[in-house]
Each structure stands twice: as structure tokens, then as C-alpha cells.
C-alpha positions in Angstrom: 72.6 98.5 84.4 71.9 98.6 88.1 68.3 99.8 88.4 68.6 100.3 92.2 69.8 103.2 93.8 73.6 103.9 95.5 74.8 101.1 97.7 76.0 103.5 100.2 77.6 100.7 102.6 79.4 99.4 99.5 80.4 103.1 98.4 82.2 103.7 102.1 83.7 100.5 102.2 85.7 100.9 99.1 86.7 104.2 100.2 87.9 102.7 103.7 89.9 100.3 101.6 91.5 102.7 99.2 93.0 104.4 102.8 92.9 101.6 105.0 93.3 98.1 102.8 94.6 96.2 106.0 91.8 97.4 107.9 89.3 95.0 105.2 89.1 91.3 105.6 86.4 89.4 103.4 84.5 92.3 102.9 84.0 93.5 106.1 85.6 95.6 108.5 88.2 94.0 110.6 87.6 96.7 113.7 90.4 95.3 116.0 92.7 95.9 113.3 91.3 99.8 112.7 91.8 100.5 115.9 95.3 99.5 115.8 96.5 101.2 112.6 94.9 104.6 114.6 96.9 103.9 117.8 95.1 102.2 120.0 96.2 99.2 122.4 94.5 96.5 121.1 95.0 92.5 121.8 93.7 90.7 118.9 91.1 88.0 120.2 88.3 87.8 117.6 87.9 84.5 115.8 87.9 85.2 111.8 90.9 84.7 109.1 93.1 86.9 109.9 97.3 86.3 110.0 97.6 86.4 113.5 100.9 86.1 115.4 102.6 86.8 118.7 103.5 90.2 119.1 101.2 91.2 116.3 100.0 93.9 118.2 103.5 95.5 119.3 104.3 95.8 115.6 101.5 98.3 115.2 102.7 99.9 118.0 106.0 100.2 116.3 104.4 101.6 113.6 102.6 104.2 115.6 105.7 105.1 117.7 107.2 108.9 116.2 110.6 108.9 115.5 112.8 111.8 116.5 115.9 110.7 114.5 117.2 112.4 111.5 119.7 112.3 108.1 122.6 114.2 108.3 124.6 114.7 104.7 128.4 113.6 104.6 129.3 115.3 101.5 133.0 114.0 101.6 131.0 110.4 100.7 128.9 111.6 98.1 129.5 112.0 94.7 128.1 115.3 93.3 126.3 116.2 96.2 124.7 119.5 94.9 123.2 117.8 92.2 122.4 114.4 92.5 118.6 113.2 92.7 119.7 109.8 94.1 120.2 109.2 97.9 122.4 106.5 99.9 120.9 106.3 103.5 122.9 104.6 106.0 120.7 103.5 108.9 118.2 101.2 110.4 115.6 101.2 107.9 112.2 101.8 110.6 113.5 104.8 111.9 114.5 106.0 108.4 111.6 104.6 106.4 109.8 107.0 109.8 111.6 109.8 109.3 111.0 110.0 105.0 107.2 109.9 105.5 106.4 113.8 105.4 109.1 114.2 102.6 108.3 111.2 99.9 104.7 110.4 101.2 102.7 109.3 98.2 106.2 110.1 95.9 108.1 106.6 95.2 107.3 104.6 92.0 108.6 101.4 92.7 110.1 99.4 95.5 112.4 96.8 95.5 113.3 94.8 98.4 115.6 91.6 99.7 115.1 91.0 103.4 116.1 88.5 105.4 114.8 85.1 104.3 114.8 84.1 107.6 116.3 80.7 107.1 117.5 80.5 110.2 121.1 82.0 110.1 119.7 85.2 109.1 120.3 88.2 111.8 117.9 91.1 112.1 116.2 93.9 114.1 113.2 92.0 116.2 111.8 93.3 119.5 112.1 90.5 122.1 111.5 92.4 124.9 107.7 94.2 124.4 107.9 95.6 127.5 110.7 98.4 127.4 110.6 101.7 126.3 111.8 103.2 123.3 114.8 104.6 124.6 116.0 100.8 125.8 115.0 99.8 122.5 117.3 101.9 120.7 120.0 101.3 123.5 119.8 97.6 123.1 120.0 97.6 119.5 122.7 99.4 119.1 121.0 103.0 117.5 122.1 105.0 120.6 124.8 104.6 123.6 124.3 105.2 127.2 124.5 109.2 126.2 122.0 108.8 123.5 123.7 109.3 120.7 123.2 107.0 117.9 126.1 104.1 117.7 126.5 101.3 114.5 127.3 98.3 116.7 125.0 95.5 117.9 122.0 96.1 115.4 121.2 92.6 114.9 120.1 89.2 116.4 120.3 86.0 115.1 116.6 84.6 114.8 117.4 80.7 115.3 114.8 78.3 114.2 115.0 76.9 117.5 113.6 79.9 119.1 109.6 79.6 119.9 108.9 82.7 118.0 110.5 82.4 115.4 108.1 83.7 112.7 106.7 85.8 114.9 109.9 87.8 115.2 110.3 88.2 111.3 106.5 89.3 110.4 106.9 91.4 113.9 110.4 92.8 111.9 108.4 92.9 108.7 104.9 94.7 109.5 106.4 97.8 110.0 108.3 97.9 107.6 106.5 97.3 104.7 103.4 99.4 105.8 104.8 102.4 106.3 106.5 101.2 102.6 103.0 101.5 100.8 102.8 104.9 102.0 105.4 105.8 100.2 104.2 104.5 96.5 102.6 106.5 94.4 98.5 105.4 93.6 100.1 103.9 90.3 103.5 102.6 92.2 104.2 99.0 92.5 106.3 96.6 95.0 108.8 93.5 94.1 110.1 91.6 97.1 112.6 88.6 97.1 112.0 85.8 99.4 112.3 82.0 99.3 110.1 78.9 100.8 110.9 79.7 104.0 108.4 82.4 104.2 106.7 82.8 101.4 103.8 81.7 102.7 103.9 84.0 105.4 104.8 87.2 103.0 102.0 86.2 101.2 99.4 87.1 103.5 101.1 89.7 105.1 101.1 91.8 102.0 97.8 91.2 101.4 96.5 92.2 104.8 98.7 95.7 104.4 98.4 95.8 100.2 94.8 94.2 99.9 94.7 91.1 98.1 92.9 92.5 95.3 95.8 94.3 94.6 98.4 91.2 94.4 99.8 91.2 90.3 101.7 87.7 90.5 104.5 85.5 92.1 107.5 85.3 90.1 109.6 82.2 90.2 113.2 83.1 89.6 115.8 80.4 88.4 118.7 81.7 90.4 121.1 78.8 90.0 123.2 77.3 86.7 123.3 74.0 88.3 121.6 71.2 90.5 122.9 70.8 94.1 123.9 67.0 94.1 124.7 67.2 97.8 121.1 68.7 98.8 119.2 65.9 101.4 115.7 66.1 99.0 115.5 68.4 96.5 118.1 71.0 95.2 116.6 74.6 95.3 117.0 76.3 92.1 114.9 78.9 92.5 113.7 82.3 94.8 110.4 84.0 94.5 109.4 87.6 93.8 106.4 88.8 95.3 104.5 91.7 93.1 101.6 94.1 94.7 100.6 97.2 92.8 99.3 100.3 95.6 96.2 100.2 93.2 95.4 97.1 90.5 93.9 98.3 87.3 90.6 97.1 87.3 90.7 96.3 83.5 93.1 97.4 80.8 91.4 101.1 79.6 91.4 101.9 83.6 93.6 105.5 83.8 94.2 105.1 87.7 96.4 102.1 89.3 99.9 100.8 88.1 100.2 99.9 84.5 102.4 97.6 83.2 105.8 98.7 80.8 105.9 95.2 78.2 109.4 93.8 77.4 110.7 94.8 74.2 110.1 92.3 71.7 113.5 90.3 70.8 114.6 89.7 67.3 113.9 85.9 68.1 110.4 86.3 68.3 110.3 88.8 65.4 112.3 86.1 63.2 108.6 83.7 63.3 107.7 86.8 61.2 108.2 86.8 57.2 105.8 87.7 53.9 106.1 84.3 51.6 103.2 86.6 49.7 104.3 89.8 49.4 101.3 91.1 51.4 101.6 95.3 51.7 100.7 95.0 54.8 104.0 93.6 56.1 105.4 90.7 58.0 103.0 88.4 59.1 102.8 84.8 60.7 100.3 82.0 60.0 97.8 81.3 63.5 95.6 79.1 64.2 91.7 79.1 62.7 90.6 76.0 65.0 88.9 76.1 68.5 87.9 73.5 71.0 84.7 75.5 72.1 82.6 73.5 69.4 79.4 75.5 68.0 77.9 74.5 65.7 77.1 77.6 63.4 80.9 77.6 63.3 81.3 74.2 61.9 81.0 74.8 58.1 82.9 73.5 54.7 85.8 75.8 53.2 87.0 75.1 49.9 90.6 76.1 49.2 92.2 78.0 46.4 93.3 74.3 44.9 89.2 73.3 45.0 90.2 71.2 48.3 87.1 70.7 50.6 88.0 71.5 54.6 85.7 71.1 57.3 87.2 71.5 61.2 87.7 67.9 62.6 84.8 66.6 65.0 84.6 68.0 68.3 86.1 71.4 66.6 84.8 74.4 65.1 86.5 77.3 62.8 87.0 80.9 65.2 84.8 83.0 62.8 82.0 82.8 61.8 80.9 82.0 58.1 81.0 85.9 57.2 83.6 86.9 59.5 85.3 84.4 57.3 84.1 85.9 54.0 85.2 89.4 55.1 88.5 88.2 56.1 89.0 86.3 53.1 88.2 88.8 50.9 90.7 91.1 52.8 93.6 88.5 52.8 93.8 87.8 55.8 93.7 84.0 55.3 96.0 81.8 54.2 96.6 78.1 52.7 99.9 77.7 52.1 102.0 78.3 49.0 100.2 75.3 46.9 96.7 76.8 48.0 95.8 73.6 49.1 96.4 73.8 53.3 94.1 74.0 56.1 93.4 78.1 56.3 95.5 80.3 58.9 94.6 83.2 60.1 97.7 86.1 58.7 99.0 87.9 62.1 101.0 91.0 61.1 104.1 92.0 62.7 102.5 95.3 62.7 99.2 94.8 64.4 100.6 92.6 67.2 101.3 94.7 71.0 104.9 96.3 70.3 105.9 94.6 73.7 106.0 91.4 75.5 104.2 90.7 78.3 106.5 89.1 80.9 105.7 85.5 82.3 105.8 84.7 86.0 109.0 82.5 85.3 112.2 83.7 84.3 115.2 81.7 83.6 119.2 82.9 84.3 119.6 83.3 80.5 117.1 86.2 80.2 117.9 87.6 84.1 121.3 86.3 85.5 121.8 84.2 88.2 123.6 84.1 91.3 126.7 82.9 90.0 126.7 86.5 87.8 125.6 88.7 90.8 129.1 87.2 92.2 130.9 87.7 89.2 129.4 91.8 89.1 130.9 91.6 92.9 134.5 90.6 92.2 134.9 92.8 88.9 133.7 95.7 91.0 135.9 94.5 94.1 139.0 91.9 93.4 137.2 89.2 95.1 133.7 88.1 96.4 133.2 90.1 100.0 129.1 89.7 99.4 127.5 86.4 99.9 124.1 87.1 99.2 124.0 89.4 95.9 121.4 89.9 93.4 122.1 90.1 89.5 121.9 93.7 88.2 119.8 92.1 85.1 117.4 90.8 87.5 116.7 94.3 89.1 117.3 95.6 85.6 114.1 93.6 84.5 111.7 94.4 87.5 112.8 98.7 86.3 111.8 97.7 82.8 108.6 96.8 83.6 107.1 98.8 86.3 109.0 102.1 85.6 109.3 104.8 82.4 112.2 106.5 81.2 110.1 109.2 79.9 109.2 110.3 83.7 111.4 111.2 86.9 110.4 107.5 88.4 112.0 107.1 92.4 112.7 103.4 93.6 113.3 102.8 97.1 115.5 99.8 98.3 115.4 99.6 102.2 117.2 96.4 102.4 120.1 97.5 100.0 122.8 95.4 100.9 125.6 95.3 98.4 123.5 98.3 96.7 122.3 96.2 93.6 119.6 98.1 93.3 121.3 101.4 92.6 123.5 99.6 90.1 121.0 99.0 87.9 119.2 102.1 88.0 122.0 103.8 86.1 122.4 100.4 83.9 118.6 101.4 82.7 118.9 104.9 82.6 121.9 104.3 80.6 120.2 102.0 78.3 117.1 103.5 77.8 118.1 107.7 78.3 115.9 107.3 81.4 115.5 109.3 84.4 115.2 107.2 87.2 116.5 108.1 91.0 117.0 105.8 94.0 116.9 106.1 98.2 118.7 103.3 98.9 118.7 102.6 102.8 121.4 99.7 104.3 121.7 99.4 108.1 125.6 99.4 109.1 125.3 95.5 109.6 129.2 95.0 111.5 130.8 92.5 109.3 132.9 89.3 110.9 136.4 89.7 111.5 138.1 86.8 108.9 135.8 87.9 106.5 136.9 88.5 102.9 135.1 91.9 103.2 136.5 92.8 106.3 140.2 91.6 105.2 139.4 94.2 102.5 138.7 96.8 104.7 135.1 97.0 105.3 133.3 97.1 108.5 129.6 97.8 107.9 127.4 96.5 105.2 126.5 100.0 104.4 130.3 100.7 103.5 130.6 97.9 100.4 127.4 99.3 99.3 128.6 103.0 99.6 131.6 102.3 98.1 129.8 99.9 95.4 128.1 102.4 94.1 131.4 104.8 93.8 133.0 102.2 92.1 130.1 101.5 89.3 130.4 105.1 88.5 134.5 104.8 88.4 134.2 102.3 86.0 131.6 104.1 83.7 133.7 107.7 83.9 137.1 104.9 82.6 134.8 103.3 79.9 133.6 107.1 79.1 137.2 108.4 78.4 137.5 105.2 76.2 134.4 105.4 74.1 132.6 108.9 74.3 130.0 107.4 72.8 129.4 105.8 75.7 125.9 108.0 76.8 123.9 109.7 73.8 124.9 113.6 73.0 122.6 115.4 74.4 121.4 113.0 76.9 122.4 113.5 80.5 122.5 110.6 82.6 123.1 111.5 86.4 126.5 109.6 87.4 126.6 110.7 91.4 124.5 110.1 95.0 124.1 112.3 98.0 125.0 110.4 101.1 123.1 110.6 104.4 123.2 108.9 108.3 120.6 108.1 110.8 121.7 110.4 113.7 119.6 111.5 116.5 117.9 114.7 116.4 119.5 117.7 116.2 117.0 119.0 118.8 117.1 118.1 122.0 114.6 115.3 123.4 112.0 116.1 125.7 113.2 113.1 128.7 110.3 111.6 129.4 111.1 109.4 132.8 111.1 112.6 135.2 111.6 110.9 138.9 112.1 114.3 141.1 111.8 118.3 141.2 115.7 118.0 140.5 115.5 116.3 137.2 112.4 118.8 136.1 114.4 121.6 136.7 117.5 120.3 134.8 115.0 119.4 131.9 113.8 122.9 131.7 117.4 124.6 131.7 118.0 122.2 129.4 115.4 123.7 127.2 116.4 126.9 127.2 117.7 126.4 123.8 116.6 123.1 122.1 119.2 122.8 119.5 122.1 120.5 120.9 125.4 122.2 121.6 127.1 120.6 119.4 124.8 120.2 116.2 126.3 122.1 112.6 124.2 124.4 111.2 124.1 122.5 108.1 122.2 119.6 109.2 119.9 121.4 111.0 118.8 122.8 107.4 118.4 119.1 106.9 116.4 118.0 109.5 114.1 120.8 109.1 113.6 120.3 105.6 112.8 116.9 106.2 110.3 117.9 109.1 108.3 120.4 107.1 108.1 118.0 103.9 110.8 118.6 101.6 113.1 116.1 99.8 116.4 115.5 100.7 117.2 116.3 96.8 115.8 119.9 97.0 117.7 122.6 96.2 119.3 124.3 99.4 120.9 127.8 98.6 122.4 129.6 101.5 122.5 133.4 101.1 124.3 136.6 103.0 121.8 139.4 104.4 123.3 141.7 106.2 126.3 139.7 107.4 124.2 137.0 108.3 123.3 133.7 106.7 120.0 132.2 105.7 119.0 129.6 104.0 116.5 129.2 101.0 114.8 126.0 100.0 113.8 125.4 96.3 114.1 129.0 95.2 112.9 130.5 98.3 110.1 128.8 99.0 110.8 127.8 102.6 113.9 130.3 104.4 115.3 129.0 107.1 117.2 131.1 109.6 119.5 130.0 111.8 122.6 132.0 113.1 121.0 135.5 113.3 118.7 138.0 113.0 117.1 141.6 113.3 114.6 143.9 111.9 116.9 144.7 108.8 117.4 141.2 108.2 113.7 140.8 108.2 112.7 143.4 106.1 115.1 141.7 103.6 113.6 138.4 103.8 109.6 139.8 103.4 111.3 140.6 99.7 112.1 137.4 99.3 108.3 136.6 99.5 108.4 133.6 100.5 106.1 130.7 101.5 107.3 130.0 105.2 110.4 130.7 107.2 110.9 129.0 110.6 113.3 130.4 112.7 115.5 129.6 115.7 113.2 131.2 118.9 117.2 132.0 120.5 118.6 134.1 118.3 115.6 136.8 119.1 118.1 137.0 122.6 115.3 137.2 124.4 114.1 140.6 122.7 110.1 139.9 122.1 109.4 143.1 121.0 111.7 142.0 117.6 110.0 138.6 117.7 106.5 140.2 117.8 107.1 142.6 115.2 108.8 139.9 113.1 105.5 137.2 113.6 103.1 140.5 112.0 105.4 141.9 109.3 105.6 138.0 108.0 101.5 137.4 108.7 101.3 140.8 106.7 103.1 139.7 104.1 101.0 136.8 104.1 104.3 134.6 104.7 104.0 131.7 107.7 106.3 132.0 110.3 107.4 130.0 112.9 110.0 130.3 115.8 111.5 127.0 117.2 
């Protein structure tokens, strides 16, 4: 027990690292870095240990810079739209990652990611240019044309080893991205991420700087090849890393907050060490050793045997009980020496009283996983031929669900690198397996793929496509292997077999143009503004973008209703109505019965009538309802 009183300084750092992990370094408050994850313009200068690099402090810009992007739904790609929990985003995964904050802050289970290794050849988002604005930004990578709408060419740039920043551009590229990812974990949510030598070192302290080192779990070393390269120049690599950070480490095993650990299921291999040569009641047991190495010396004492055979431990070695720990044990058969009674005593471990799991080990081998010669083989039975280079095995993904995710609970996993959508694969591989539950957000950039390309000779232009289409061909196959074995998915049990499909798209709502040069381009601005919903924007994904702007899931139930020959819309049962094509007081007093939580409507369909708008604001604060006019 501590006899002295609270340690106040200790008690405020630890709740400054529970919000702010990146903002602790050794113990103490790194104050450059608070001010950065708050906004401000900081150069970092102090000497301390710290990953520094250039352009370090243009990715906390990045991540403090709003975006005013949205998602708009293209039901004609989705697969049971209404009533699907999983998503397919296709976009550039900042702005989206950005946009999902309000709506899955604090929500996702478990991420799984595969960036770029940067080896080299790789080709990714990096800002290059620190000095222009947003708006050039998005122009010059290819998210919006000269009329700022969003486009899908030119997102990436080759990051060449010969250029002088080139790890700076990749942790620039990776900051971001995988801080506004912890946001999105759940206080007992966990993160995998692939990489290989090339910057594993790097990843390595960037995730502790953003996750907190105390909360790193282990590096997992994954044997990703069948066979030796015989052409490498040194060595051949067999073998990619997975980097695991929990949101919040246990801080010992009976701890009820942080991310817990799901064990393997024990195999029948390991159960087959397992028989009763004695008949014992208690079960299956097998023999364990009674020796330790730790020598003291009230545990070094004589044991005679069944058969009258003296044993004492060897020198240098001492029995693991003591003398009447022994006695006790003995007398409630828990030792054994052998059939003849004669052996050195073994301790009896029952089947039954061993952890009903496995705890995993921080290597695993392609016979337990896959490899990447499987992932390839998944690839071509799901599309004639290999158009993926770079796929990861659905058992490897598979494995990483097992252990960090229940099927007893409605689990999320996010993949923001998705490529070929191997992630979303194997979440309805589990689910199927285990009866589970599990939904994924799966966000792929629509990376243009090469002309001569196997992919693109099949048709493809975008990354995002085979991934899109991956996933409709995965659930193809199971509906064919359904018609051909019902028994296929448990009765009773229903496994969701669909995904809603969403884009990046600029906002809905017009954009407030910030580089105003004369009394001309004011004016036009305000005319402009007259009506902030773009001309040409459907109705429906306004509903979308608002939902995701007040804090609602893309997943939530949207039902769109007919007052009074005009449409509204109601968001999980009513809580939130949004109106959008029309209104008056009878449409109104109709919507007051609804009783709902909030309803935001569109300030121009009030046609300029503010005593309707007035009265509608204090009928809705009557009904104690929120209202808001936009």
C-alpha cells in the first residue's frame, strides 16, 4: 500500500494519455507535439527522442484540415442495399477516414490494414508541395477537376527511393491516416498492419507515438512464401510483419477495460498428447514436468515411488512443490510414475483444467495461415486469372478476426487500404464459420490500373472496381454452393450475404470560396448562396450527407414517408426527420407527432416566408424537438 497521499501530477498525466497518447514521450509532456494535435502551427525544434521527419508538421496539419467531401450511395452496385450492415467506400481514404469521424467515432472493433510498403515502386498520396492550398491539393491529386468536382484520375505518385524524402513522404502519407484511425476503435478495439523491412522500423515508432507504446501487443512474423528465392542477391525474404496495438492494453489479465484477447481453438493435434493410461475420473490428462531450474533448497527432498524406488531431483535442480504441496497432490492423484510405478513423478494435467483456447504465437507459418501463393490462387478462382499482384490470404485475415473479434457481438472492422477487398472476404468466411456477426467499411482509392494489364485486359480500370466486384463475386459463389448444399449456413442462423456501396464526392452543399480577389467575386459568392444546395445534387444523397454530418451511420435505417403530398425523411425510426423538398404549417403539425429528436430542414423551401419559419422554430422548441434550418 502507498501510504502517501494522491500523486496528482501522475493522476493528470495518465488522463492526458488516455486522450492524447501521442502528446506523452518518456513520461512527460511533449508540448510541441500538444500544440500540434490542437491546431496550432508548430515547427518541431526541441532536442528529445521523438520520430522526427521533414514535413512532420504538415501532416498534423493535414490532420487538422476539415473535410467538406461526402459518400454518396450507388445502389445499382450494392448488393441488398436496404439491409446490409457492411459498407464498400470508394475513395481516397483521408478525406473518407475525415468524413466517418462523427458517424463511427469510438465504434470500430478492429482494423486491419496493408499500405504501401514503400519499397520503392510503390505509388501513393504524399504532399510534395507544403505550400498550396487545399483546393490545389485536391486538384493535383486528382480528387477534383478545374470545376471542383471530384475526378478518379491521377491519385498517386510514385515515391522513388532516389527521391531525398523518401521516408518522409510515406510517414507524412501515414500520420494522418492512422491517427484519425485510433479514433475510430473502440477503448477495447485493436489494430493489425502489414508491412515489411522496409519500414518496419519506421511504423514502429510511429504507432507508438499515435498508439502509446505501452499499448503495443506484439510483432507478428508471417511466413508468406512456400519457397526460397534462389535468384535473391543476399538473403531470400520469406516473410512480412504484422504490427499489433490495442487502443487500451490490459494492464493484467482480471482487468474489465482494454482489448482482450479471443484464444485459437484448440486442434485435435494438441488434444491427441491427451489420454487416461489410469482411468482417472477426472478425464484426459498428460504427464508435465515436476523439475525446476530455480534450485531451493526446501524443495530438494527424497520421493519414494509406488515400486519402493528412491528419487531425489538431480543437483542444481529442485522438485516445483513443496514437500506438502506434494503430499496433497499425491494423495489427490495428481502424480504419476509411470505404469510400473517405478518413474521419476509427473505432474497429471487434465484436458479439462487446461485454457479451452490457444494462445497464438508471434510466428505463423503458411500451413496454419496461407501464403501468397494461396491469396493468388483465391484471386484466379474468383476471376479466371491473377489481375492482383499484391493479395493477402483470406486465412491470414481470417486469423487476425479470430482473435481480436466475437461472434457473439455486432464487431465492425475497417480496412482503409482494401485493395483486392480481402478483408471483406473473410469477414463472411468467419461469420460463416462461427454464426458470427461481424460488418466491414472497406475503403479502396480508385487507383487507375495500367493499360496491358491482366486486370485491365479484363475490364477493370480502378483498384476499387476488382475489389467491388470481388466482393459480388464471393457472394455469387456462396448463393451457387447454397443452392447445392442448403446446409451450407445453420437454420436459423442468418449470415448477411450483401454490402452498401458508397463514393467520395464533393459536398452536396456548396463551398464557401475562400480566395475572394474583388467586390465582383463577393457578390457572385453571395448570389451564389442564396441556396446552398448545388443545383444539381439528388435529394437522396443529401439524406446522406446529412446523416453523416449529424452522426449517424451509413447503415441506419432511412425511411422516407408522404405528409401531405410531400416527402420527408426519417432516420432510425424517427429519430432525426429530415425535410427536404417541402413544407408548411400542416406538414409541420404532422411532423411534431412524430415526436422526434431533431429535424433539420432546408432554410429554401420556407420561400422566403419567415413568419412559417418562426412559427415552425417554436412549435418544434415547444415540443421540445431541435430544429435546424440549413
Amino acid at each position: 500500500m502507498n501510504e502517501g497521499s494522491l500523486n496528482i501530477k501522475e493522476l493528470q498525466l495518465k488522463k492526458l494519455q488516455a486522450f492524447f497518447p501521442e502528446t506523452i514521450t518518456e513520461g512527460k509532456v511533449d508540448w510541441e507535439k500538444f500544440q500540434s494535435t490542437l491546431g496550432e502551427d508548430v515547427s518541431f525544434t526541441n532536442e528529445r527522442y521523438v520520430l522526427n521527419w521533414a514535413g512532420k508538421s504538415d501532416a498534423f496539419r493535414a490532420i487538422q484540415t476539415p473535410s467538406t467531401a461526402t459518400l454518396v450511395p450507388g445502389k445499382s452496385d450494392s448488393i441488398n442495399f436496404e439491409a446490409s450492415p457492411n459498407l464498400f467506400i470508394e475513395g481516397e481514404n483521408l478525406e473518407t477516414l475525415k468524413i466517418i469521424q462523427r458517424s463511427y467515432y469510438g465504434k470500430v472493433k478492429m482494423i486491419y490494414i496493408d499500405p504501401p510498403y514503400n519499397t520503392g515502386n510503390d505509388s501513393f498520396i504524399y504532399p510534395d508541395k507544403f505550400s498550396e492550398t487545399k483546393e490545389e491539393y485536391l486538384k493535383r491529386i486528382g480528387s477534383k477537376d478545374e470545376n471542383g468536382y471530384l475526378t478518379r484520375e491521377g491519385f498517386f505518385r510514385k515515391n522513388a527511393k532516389d527521391n531525398g524524402q523518401y521516408h518522409s513522404n510515406w510517414l507524412s502519407m501515414m500520420y494522418p491516416r492512422l491517427f484519425l484511425a485510433r479514433n475510430l476503435l473502440k477503448d477495447d478495439g485493436v489494430i493489425f498492419v502489414s508491412i515489411d523491412d522496409n519500414e518496419v522500423h519506421n511504423l514502429r515508432l510511429l504507432m507508438n507515438e499515435i498508439f502509446g507504446e505501452e499499448n503495443f501487443i506484439a510483432t507478428v512474423i508471417w511466413k508468406k512464401k512456400y519457397s526460397p528465392q534462389n535468384d535473391a542477391t543476399y538473403f531470400s525474404d520469406m516473410h512480412d510483419y504484422i504490427l499489433c496495438y490495442a487502443k487500451q492494453k490490459k494492464q493484467n489479465i482480471n482487468d474489465d477495460s482494454g482489448w482482450a484477447l479471443t484464444l485459437l481453438p484448440r486442434t485435435e493435434k494438441q488434444n491427441e498428447r491427451y489420454c487416461n493410461p489410469d482411468n482417472d475420473l477426472r478425464g484426459n490428462w498428460k504427464p508435465g514436468d515436476m523439475l525446476v531450474k530455480t534450485y531451493s533448497e526446501s524443495y530438494d527432498y527424497e520421493i519414494i515411488t509406488p515400486a519402493g524406488r528412491k528419487v531425489r531431483p538431480p543437483k542444481g535442480r529442485c522438485w516445483r512443490f513443496s514437500r506438502q504441496k506434494y503430499e496433497d497432490m499425491l494423495k489427490d492423484n495428481r502424480i504419476w510414475f509411470g505404469k510400473d510405478g517405478n518413474s521419476i513423478p509427473a505432474i497429471k494435467r487434465f484436458l479439462s483444467e487446461v485454457r479451452q483456447g490457444v494462445v497464438p504465437s508471434t510466428i505463423w507459418e503458411r500451413e496454419e495461415v496461407g501464403d501468397n501463393q494461396e491469396a493468388a490462387e483465391e484471386i484466379k478462382s474468383l476471376f479466371g486469372g491473377l489481375i492482383f499482384d499484391t493479395p493477402k490470404p483470406v486465412r491470414l485475415i481470417s486469423r487476425l478476426l479470430q482473435i481480436s473479434t466475437s461472434n457473439k457481438s455486432s464487431d465492425i472492422i475497417l480496412d482503409f487500404f482494401s485493395g483486392s477487398a480481402t478483408t471483406a472476404q473473410a469477414v463472411f468466411e468467419t461469420n460463416k464459420n462461427d454464426d458470427g456477426n461481424r460488418s466491414f467499411i472497406c475503403v479502396q482509392i480508385p487507383e487507375t490500373i495500367s493499360e496491358g494489364t491482366e486486370a485491365y485486359k479484363s475490364g477493370f480500370r480502378t483498384i476499387a472496381d476488382i475489389g467491388k466486384t470481388r466482393i459480388k463475386n464471393v457472394l455469387r459463389q456462396y448463393e451457387d454452393k447454397a443452392k447445392r448444399n442448403p446446409g451450407l449456413f445453420k437454420e436459423g442462423v442468418s449470415v448477411d450475404l450483401g454490402f452498401k456501396f458508397f463514393r467520395l464526392r464533393a459536398s452536396n452543399f456548396k463551398t464557401w470560396r475562400g480566395q475572394i480577389e474583388n467586390e465582383t467575386d463577393l457578390m457572385k459568392q453571395l448570389n451564389a448562396f442564396k441556396d446552398p444546395v448545388t443545383p444539381e445534387a439528388p435529394e437522396e444523397n443529401i439524406v446522406y450527407e446529412l446523416m453523416l454530418k449529424t452522426g449517424y451511420k451509413l447503415t441506419a435505417n432511412v425511411e422516407t414517408r408522404t405528409i401531405k403530398k410531400q416527402q420527408i425523411h426519417l432516420i432510425e425510426s424517427g429519430e432525426l426527420v429530415l425535410v427536404l423538398s417541402g413544407i408548411d404549417s400542416d406538414v409541420v403539425k404532422e411532423i411534431i407527432k412524430l415526436k422526434p429528436q431533431k429535424v433539420i430542414a432546408l432554410d429554401r423551401l420556407f420561400q422566403n416566408n419567415d413568419q412559417l419559419k418562426t412559427n415552425t422554430a417554436l412549435q418544434m422548441k415547444d415540443a421540445g424537438i431541435d430544429f435546424k434550418s440549413i
